[in-house]
C-alpha positions as CSV (number, residue, x, y, z in Angstrom):
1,X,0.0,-50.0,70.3
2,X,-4.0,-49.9,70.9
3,X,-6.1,-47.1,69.4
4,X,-6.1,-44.4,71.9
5,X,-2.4,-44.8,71.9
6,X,-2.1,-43.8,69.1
7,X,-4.5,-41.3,68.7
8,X,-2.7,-39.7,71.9
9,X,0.9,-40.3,69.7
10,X,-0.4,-38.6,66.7
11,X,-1.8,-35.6,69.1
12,X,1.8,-35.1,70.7
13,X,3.4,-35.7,67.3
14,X,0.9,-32.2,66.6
15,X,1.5,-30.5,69.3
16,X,5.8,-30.9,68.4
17,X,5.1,-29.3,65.1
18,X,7.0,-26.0,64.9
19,X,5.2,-23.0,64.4
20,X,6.9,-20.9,62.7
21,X,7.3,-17.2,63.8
22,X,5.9,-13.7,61.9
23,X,8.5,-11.5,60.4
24,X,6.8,-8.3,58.6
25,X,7.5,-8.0,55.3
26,X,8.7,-11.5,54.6
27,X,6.2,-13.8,56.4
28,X,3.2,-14.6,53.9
29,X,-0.3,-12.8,55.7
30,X,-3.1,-14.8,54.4
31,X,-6.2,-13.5,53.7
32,X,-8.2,-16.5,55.3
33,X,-7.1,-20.2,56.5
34,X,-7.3,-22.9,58.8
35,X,-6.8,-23.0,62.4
36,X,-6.5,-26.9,63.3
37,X,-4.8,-28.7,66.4
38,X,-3.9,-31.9,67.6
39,X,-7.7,-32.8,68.8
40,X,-8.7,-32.1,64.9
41,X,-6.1,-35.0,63.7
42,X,-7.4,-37.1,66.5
43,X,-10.6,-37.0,65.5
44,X,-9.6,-37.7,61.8
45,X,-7.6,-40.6,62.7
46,X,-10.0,-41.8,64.9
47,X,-12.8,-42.0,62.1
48,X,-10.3,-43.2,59.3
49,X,-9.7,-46.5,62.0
50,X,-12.6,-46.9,61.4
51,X,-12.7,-47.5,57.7
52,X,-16.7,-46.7,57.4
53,X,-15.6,-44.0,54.8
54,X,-19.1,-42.7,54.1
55,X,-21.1,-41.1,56.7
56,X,-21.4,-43.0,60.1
57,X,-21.0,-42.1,63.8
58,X,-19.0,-38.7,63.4
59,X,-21.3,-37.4,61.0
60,X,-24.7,-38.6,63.2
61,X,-22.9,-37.0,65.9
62,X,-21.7,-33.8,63.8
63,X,-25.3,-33.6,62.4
64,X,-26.9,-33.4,66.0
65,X,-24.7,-30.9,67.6
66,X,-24.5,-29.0,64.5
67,X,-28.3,-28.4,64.2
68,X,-28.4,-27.9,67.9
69,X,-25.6,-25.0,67.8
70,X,-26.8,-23.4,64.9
71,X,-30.1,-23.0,66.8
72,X,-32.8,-25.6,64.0
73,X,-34.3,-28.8,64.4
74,X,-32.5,-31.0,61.2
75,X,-29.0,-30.3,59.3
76,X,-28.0,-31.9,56.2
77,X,-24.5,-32.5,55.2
78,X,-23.3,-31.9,51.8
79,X,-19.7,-32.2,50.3
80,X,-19.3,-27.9,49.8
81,X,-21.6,-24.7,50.7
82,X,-22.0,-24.7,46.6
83,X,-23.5,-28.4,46.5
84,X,-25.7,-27.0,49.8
85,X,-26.9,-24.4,48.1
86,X,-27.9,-26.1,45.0
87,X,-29.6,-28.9,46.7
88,X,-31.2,-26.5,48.9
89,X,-32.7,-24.7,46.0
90,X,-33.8,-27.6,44.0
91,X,-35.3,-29.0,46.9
92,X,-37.7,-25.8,46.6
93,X,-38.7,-27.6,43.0
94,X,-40.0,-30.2,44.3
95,X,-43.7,-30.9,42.5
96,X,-44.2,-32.4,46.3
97,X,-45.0,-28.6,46.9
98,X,-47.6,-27.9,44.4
99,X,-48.2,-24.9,43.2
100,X,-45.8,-23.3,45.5
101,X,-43.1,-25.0,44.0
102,X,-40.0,-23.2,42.0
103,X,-41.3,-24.0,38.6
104,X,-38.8,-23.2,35.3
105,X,-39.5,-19.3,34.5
106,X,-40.0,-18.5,38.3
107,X,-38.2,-15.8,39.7
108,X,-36.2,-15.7,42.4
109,X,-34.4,-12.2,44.2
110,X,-30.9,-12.1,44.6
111,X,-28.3,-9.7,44.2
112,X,-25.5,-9.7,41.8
113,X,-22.5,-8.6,44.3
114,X,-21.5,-12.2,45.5
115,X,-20.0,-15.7,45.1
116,X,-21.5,-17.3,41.7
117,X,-22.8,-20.7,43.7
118,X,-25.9,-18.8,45.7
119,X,-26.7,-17.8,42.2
120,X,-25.9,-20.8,39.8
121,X,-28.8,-23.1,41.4
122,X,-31.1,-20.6,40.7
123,X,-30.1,-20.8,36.5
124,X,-29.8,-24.7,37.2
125,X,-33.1,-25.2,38.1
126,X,-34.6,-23.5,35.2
127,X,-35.4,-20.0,37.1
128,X,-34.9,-16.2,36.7
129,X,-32.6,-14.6,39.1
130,X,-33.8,-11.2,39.7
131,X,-30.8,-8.8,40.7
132,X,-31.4,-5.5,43.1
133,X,-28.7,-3.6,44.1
134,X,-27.2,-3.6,47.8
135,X,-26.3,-1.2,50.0
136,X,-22.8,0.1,49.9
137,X,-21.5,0.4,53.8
138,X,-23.0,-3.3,54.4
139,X,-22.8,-4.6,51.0
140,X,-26.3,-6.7,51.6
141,X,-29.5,-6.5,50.0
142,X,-32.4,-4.3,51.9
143,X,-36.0,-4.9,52.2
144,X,-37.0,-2.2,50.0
145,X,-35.2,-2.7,47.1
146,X,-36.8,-6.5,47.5
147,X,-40.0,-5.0,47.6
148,X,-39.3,-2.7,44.3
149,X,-38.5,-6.3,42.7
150,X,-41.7,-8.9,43.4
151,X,-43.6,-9.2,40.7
152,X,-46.2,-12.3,40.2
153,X,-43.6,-14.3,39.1
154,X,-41.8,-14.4,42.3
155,X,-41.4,-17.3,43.9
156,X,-38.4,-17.0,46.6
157,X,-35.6,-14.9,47.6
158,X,-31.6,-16.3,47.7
159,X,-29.7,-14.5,49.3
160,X,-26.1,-14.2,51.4
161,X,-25.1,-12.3,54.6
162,X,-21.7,-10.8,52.8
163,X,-18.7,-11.4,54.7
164,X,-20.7,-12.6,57.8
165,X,-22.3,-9.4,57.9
166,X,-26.0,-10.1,58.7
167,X,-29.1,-8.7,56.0
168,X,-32.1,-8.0,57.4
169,X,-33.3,-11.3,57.4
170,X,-36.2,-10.3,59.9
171,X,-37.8,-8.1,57.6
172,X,-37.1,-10.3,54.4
173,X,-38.7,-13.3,56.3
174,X,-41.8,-11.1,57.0
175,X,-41.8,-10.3,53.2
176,X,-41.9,-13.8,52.3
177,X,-44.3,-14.9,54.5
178,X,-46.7,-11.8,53.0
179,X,-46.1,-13.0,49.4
180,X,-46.4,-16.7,50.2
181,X,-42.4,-17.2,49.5
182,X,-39.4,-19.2,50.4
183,X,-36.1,-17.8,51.9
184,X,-33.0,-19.3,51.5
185,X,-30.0,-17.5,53.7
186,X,-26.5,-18.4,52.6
187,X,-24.8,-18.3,55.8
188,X,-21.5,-20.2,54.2
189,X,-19.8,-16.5,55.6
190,X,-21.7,-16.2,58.6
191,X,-21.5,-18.7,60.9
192,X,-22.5,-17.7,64.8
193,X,-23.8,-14.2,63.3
194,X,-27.1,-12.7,65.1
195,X,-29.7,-10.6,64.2
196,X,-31.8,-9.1,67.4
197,X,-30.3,-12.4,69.2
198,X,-31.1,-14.5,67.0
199,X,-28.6,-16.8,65.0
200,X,-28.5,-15.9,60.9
201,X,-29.8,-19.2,59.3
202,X,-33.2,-19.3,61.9
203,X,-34.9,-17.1,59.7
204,X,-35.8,-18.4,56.6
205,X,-37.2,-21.5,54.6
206,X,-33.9,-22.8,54.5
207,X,-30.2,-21.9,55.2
208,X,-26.9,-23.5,54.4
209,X,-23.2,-23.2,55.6
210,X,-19.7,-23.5,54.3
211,X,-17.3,-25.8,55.5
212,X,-14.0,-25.2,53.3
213,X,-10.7,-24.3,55.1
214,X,-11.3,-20.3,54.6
215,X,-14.3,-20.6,56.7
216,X,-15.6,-20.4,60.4
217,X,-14.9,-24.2,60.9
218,X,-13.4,-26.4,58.7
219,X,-13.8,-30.2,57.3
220,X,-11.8,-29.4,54.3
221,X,-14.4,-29.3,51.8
222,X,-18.0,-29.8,53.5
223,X,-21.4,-28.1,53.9
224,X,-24.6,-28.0,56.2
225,X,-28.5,-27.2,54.5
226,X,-30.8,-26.7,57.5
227,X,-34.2,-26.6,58.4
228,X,-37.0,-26.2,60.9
229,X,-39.6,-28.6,59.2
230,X,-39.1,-32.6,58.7
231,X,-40.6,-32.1,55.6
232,X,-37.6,-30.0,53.8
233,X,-35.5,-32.1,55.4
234,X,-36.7,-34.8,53.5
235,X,-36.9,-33.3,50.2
236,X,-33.3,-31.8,50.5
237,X,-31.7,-35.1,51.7
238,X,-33.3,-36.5,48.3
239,X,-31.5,-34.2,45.9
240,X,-28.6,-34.6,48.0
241,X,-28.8,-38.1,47.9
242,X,-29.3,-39.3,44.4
243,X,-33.0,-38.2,44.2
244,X,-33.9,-41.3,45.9
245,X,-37.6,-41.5,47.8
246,X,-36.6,-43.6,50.5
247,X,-35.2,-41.8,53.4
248,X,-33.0,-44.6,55.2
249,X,-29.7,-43.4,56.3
250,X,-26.5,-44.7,54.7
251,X,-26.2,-48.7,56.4
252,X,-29.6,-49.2,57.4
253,X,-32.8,-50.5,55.8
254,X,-36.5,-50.4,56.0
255,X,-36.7,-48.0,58.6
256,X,-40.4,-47.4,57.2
257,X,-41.1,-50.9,57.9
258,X,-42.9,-51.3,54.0
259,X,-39.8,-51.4,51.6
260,X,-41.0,-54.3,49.8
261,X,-45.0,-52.5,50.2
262,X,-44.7,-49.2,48.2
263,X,-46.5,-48.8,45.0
264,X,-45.7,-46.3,42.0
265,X,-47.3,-45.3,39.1
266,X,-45.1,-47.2,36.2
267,X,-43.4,-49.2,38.4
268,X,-43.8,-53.2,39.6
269,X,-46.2,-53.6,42.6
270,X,-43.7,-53.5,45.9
271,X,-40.9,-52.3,43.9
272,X,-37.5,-51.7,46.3
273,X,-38.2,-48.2,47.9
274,X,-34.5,-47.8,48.0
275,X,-34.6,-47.8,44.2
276,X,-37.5,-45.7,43.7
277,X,-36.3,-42.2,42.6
278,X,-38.9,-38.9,42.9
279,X,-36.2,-36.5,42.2
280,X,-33.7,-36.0,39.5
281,X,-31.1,-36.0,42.3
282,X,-27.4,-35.4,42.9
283,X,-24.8,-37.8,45.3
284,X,-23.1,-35.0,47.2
285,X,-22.6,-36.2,50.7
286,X,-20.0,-35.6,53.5
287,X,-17.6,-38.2,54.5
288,X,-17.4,-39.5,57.7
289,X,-13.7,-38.8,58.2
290,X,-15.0,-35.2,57.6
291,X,-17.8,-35.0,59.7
292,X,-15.2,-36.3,62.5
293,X,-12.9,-33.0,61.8
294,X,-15.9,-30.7,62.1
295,X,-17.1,-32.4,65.7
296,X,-13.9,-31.6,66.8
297,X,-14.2,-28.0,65.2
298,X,-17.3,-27.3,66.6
299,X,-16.2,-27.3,70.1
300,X,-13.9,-24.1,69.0
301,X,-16.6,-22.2,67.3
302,X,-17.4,-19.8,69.9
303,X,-13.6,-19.0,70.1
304,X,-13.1,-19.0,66.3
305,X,-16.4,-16.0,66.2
306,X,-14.7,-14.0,69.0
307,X,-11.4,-13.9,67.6
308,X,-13.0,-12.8,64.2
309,X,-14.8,-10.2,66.3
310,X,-11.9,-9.2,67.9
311,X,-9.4,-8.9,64.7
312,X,-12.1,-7.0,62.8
313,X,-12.5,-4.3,65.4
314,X,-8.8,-4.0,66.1
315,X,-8.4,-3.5,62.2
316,X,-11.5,-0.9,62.1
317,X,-10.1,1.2,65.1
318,X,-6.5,1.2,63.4
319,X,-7.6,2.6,60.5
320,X,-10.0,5.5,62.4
321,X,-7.0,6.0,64.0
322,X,-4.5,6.4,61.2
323,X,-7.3,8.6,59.5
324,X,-7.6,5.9,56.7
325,X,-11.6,6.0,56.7
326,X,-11.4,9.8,55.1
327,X,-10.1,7.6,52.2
328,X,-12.3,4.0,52.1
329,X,-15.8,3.3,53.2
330,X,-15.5,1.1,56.2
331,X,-18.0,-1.8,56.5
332,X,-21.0,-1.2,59.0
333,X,-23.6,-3.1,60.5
334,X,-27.2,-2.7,60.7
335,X,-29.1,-2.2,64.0
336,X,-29.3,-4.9,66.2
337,X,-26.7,-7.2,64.3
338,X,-23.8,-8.6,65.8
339,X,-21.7,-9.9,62.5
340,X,-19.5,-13.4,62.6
341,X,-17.1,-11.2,60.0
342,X,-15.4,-13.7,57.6
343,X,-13.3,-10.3,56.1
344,X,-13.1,-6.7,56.5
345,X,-14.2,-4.4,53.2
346,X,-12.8,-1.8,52.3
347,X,-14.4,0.4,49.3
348,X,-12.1,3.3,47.8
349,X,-14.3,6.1,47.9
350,X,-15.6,8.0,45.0
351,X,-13.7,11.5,45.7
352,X,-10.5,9.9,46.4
353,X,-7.9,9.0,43.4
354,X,-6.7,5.7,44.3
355,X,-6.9,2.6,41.7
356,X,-7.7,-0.2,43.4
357,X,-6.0,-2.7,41.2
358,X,-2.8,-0.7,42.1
359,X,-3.7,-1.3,46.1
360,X,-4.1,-4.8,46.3
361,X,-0.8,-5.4,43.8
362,X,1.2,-2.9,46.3
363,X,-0.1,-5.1,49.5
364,X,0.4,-8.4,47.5
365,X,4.5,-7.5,47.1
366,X,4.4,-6.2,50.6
367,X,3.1,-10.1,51.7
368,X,-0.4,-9.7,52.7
369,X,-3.1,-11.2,50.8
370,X,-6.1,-9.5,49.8
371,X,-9.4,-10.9,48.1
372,X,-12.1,-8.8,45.7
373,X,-16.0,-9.2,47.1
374,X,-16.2,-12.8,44.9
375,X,-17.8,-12.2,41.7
376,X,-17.9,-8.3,41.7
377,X,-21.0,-7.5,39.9
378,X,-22.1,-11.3,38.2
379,X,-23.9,-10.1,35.4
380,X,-20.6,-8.8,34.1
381,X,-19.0,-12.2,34.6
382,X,-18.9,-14.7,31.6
383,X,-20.6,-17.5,32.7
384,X,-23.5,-15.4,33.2
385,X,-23.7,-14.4,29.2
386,X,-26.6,-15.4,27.8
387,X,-28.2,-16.6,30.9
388,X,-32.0,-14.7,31.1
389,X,-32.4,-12.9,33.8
390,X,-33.8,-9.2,35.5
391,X,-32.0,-6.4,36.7
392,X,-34.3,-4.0,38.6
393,X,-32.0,-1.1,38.7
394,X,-28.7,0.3,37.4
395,X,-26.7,-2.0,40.3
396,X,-25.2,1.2,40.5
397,X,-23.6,0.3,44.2
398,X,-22.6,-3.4,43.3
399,X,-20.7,-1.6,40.1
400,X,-18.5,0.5,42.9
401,X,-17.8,-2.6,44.5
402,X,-16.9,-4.4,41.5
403,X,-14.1,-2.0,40.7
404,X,-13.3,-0.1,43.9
405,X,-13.9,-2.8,46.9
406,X,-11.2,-5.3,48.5
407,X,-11.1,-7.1,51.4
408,X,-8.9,-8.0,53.9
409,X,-8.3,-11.0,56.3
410,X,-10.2,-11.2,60.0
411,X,-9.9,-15.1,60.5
412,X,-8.4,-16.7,64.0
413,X,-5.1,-17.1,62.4
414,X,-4.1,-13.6,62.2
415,X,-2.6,-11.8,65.8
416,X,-2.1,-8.1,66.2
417,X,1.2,-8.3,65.0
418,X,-0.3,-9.1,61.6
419,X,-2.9,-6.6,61.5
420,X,-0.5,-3.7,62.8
421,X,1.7,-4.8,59.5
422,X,-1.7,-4.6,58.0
423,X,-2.4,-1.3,58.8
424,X,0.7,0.4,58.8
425,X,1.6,-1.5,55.2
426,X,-2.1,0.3,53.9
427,X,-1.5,3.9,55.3
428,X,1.9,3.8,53.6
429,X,0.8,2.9,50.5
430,X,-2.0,5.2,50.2
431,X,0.2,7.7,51.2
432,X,2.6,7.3,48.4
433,X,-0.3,7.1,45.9
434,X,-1.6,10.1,46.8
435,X,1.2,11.7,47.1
């Protein structure tokens, strides 16, 4: 049997696999997952044939088309959206950017409503997250409540579009271009998101994405940092990769043409540039076998965002219709967003007498998952005792989401059969709450 044999074998073997069918009330709903076929396992065996394990064709290919569909001129690939977002911050610490640089004690604006990794890089690196409040309908941070929060010391702003629901990144990128600061959008929700047209990510100094199995596509574990300037690109593929100075990609040498030529301060005259080390680095880097799986992905993005699109709005007009919004807040977008929704929100409102820990337990025995907004409020969260940081406000709106929000699954898996379980499953048990 030659190669495409058997790729085209294990794709059949696939596309046998019984799927099972949905039966309400017994049939697990997830919250998020995977949706893979038999061109993803191709693509995996394809690259494991191979046996180049670390990055090589799949992931030069995956990097190109990646950057190209996510609308920037470089892309990065990392292990996870947490090791992208911490090498995306330190990268900002480089003393390569001077006095611009994110410098221990520097503050950077974030909120505290949110997964712990877009803020853990910030404590990592020796800064001072700065938490503003967010807005209750979107659950995002607005432009004036960054505003209320700069301050000399401020240096950037790190910040998520929650649930794939897009900030304001326009006016937060004009903010930081008036102050002199970076931007770092955590798109790991948010992939093929817009703002006025334009793709979430394209805004800011930097922007990373997730690649675990809950997300738009998947590589299993896996991560993208991007940028528009060769420059970052350089800096964040040092942390990523060790903290090394020479830029060579994995399997090829002296691409500078001067690897024996360099010269350092402490070290010997022509010393190996691919042992010369300007960053106190990390090794988190994709494998190739991963970057294979997300090639394949990529060609169903489009259909992945639309499905989303399409279960979100089914699930917002059943619950206008069963009159469940006199009884949550329903997520909203801002003007001129069109959101790439990785889950649907729902906050119990603050006239209505319904526990929340009650709800999610009730739809958990009924089989259908549910997921709280990550963290909750993060300054409330162990790991964050004892860490300094700076409130600006009472976070009175990310306290209402730490103890009244839930979410609910969107993702391409999920068919109208599920969401009208979904539905009618919620409007009975509110109605026996409150009853």
């Amino acid at each position: 049997m030659d190669r495409q044999d058997l790729l085209d074998a294990a794709g059949r073997w696939w596309e046998d696999q019984a799927k099972p069918a949905f039966v309400p009330g017994e049939s697990y709903v997830p919250v998020t997952g995977k949706v893979v076929d038999a061109d993803d396992l191709r693509h995996l065996i394809d690259a494991s044939l191979d046996m180049w394990l670390t990055e090589g064709r799949f992931a030069d290919g995956f990097r190109k088309r990646l950057a190209e569909r996510f609308g920037v001129k470089y892309a990065s690939l990392t292990c996870s959206g947490s090791a992208s977002n911490l090498v995306a911050v330190s990268a900002l610490t480089s003393p390569s950017l001077g006095e611009r640089r994110l410098a221990p004690g520097s503050e950077v604006i974030t909120v505290a409503a949110g997964f712990p990794t877009t803020v853990a890089p910030i404590v990592q690196n020796g800064c001072v997250p700065v938490f503003v409040d967010v807005d209750l309908a979107t659950a995002n941070i607005t432009p004036d409540r960054v505003e209320a929060a700069l301050t000399d010391k401020t240096r950037a702003i790190v910040v998520a579009h929650t649930l794939g629901n897009p900030f304001d990144a326009a006016a937060l990128a004009d903010i930081a271009e008036r102050h002199n600061l970076f931007l770092v959008e955590d798109c790991c929700d948010a992939f093929g998101a817009t703002l006025n047209g334009k793709g979430v990510g394209t805004f800011g100094t930097l922007a990373t994405l997730s690649f675990y199995p809950a997300h738009h596509i998947t590589t299993g574990e896996g991560g993208a940092v991007f940028s528009n300037r060769k420059a970052y690109e350089r800096l964040v593929n040092s942390f990523r990769d060790w903290g090394r100075d020479c830029w060579c990609p994995p399997g090829r040498d002296n691409t500078c043409g001067r690897r024996f030529d360099w010269s350092f301060d402490g070290l010997p005259p022509g010393y190996d540039h691919k042992y010369v080390y300007s960053h106190l680095g990390y090794n988190v880097k994709m494998t190739d076998m991963q970057a294979a799986i997300g090639l394949s992905q990529l060609d169903k993005l489009d259909g992945f965002v639309a499905r989303r699109r399409e279960n979100f709005r089914f699930l917002r007009d059943g619950m206008i219709a069963l009159g469940l919004d006199r009884f949550f807040v329903l997520p909203e977008a801002i003007p001129g967003a069109e959101p790439s929704w990785f889950g649907f929100l729902l906050t119990v409102r603050d006239d209505v007498s319904l526990d929340r820990g009650v709800l999610v337990r009730r739809l958990e025995e009924r089989r259908i998952g549910t997921r709280l907004l990550f963290g909750g409020n993060l300054t409330c969260q162990p790991a964050f005792r004892g860490v300094d940081y700076r409130k600006v406000g009472d976070l009175t709106n990310t306290d209402t989401i730490m103890r009244r929000s839930f979410w609910l699954g969107v993702w391409p898996g999920l068919t109208e059969r599920h969401l009208s379980y979904v539905l009618d499953t919620l409007k009975g048990i509110v109605t026996e709450e409150l009853r």
